[in-house]
C-alpha positions, 0 to 999 in steps of 0.5 A: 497195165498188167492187163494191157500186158497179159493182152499183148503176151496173149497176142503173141502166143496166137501170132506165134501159134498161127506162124508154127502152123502156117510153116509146118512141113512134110517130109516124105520119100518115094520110090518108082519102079518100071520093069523093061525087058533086057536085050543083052547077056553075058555068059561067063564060062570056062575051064578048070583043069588040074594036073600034077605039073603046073604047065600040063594044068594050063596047057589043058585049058589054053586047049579048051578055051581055044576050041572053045573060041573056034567054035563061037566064031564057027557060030557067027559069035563076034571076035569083039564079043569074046573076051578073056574074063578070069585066069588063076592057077593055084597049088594044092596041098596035102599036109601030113605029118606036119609037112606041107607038099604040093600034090596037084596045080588046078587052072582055070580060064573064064570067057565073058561072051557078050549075047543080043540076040536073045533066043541064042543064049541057050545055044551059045552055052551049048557050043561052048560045053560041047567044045570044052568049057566045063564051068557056068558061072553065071549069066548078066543081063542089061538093057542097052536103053532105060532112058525112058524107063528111068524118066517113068521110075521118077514120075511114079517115085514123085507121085508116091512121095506126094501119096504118102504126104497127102496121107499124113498130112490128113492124118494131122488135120493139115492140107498139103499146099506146094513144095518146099524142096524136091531131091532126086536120089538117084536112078539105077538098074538091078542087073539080074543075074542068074545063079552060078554053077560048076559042074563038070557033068553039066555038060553031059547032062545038057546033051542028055536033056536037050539045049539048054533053056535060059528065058531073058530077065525082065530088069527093074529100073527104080528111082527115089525122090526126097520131097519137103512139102508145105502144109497149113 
């Protein structure tokens, strides 16, 4: 009888052995990248005046964003593609002797001008520095179309997911048979952005040195998978 049993007992364990390796599973995540060249910009752009008398402060800058409006339209720039981004005035205050006083209002207006033609954008900063503006904060670039870069970036995701699976599953002495389970993380696009400057001899100096070059990003568009691989 206890042999019978110790039999049976080793009958399970092998069952039991045999079904844990049958349902071993991977678990992995991968990521696809594909680069696409950007084919708009937005330049935000304006003007910062300070003055003593809060309306003179603001006054100063309608003026400006104003020729500066003038002159993009005068540049064949889209009444559509200009639009009001940012305004602020603010106080300033000097403190002494414990008193607060306000000695100056600064004011400040931005414009986002929205760029498809690309070897333009350089220009466009030009026109507005010669009209005015006096601060670049900064210049966004898209893609109006990553439909097929976004299908690409999943492909190659899945392909890296199924690399690294493959490779463990090697490394544990198993074979990768089918998927279990295959999750989608997302796609999305880095906006590249090039770095802000204020600076209110910018546009002196871009006279000085000729126009201003700006060479249109390459954006990446990434997507990530989660896959559950069966393995035996």
């Amino acid at each position: 009888m206890k042999k019978m049993i110790v039999v049976f007992l080793s009958l399970v364990l092998v069952l039991f052995s045999a079904s844990s390796f049958a349902d071993s599973r991977i678990t992995v995540n991968g990521t696809g990248e594909v680069r696409v060249s950007a084919d708009t910009a937005v330049i935000s752009l304006g003007v910062n005046a300070r003055d003593k008398d809060v309306l003179k402060a603001q006054q100063k800058v309608n003026e400006a964003i104003a020729a500066i409006r003038a002159a993009l339209l005068a540049a064949g720039v889209a009444e559509e593609n200009i639009s009001t981004d940012f305004i602020n005035i603010y106080a300033i205050y000097d403190y002494r002797e414990d008193q607060e006083q306000i000695v100056a209002y600064n004011a400040n207006s931005t414009l986002a001008i929205r760029v498809t033609e690309m070897d333009r954008v350089g220009s466009m900063i030009d026109i507005c520095f010669a009209a005015g503006a006096n601060t670049l904060n900064g210049i966004d670039f898209s893609a109006s179309d990553t439909a097929a870069a976004e299908t690409e970036a999943m492909k190659k995701a899945v392909a890296a997911a199924k690399a690294k699976a493959e490779a463990l599953a090697e490394a544990a002495g198993l074979k990768i048979k089918g998927i279990e389970l295959l999750s989608e993380g997302g796609t999305y696009s880095y906006s590249n952005t090039v770095s802000s400057l204020q600076d209110r001899g910018f546009a002196e100096e871009a006279k000085a040195a000729g126009e201003t070059v700006v060479q249109s990003a390459k954006l990446i568009v990434s997507a990530s998978v989660s896959i559950t691989f069966e393995a035996e």
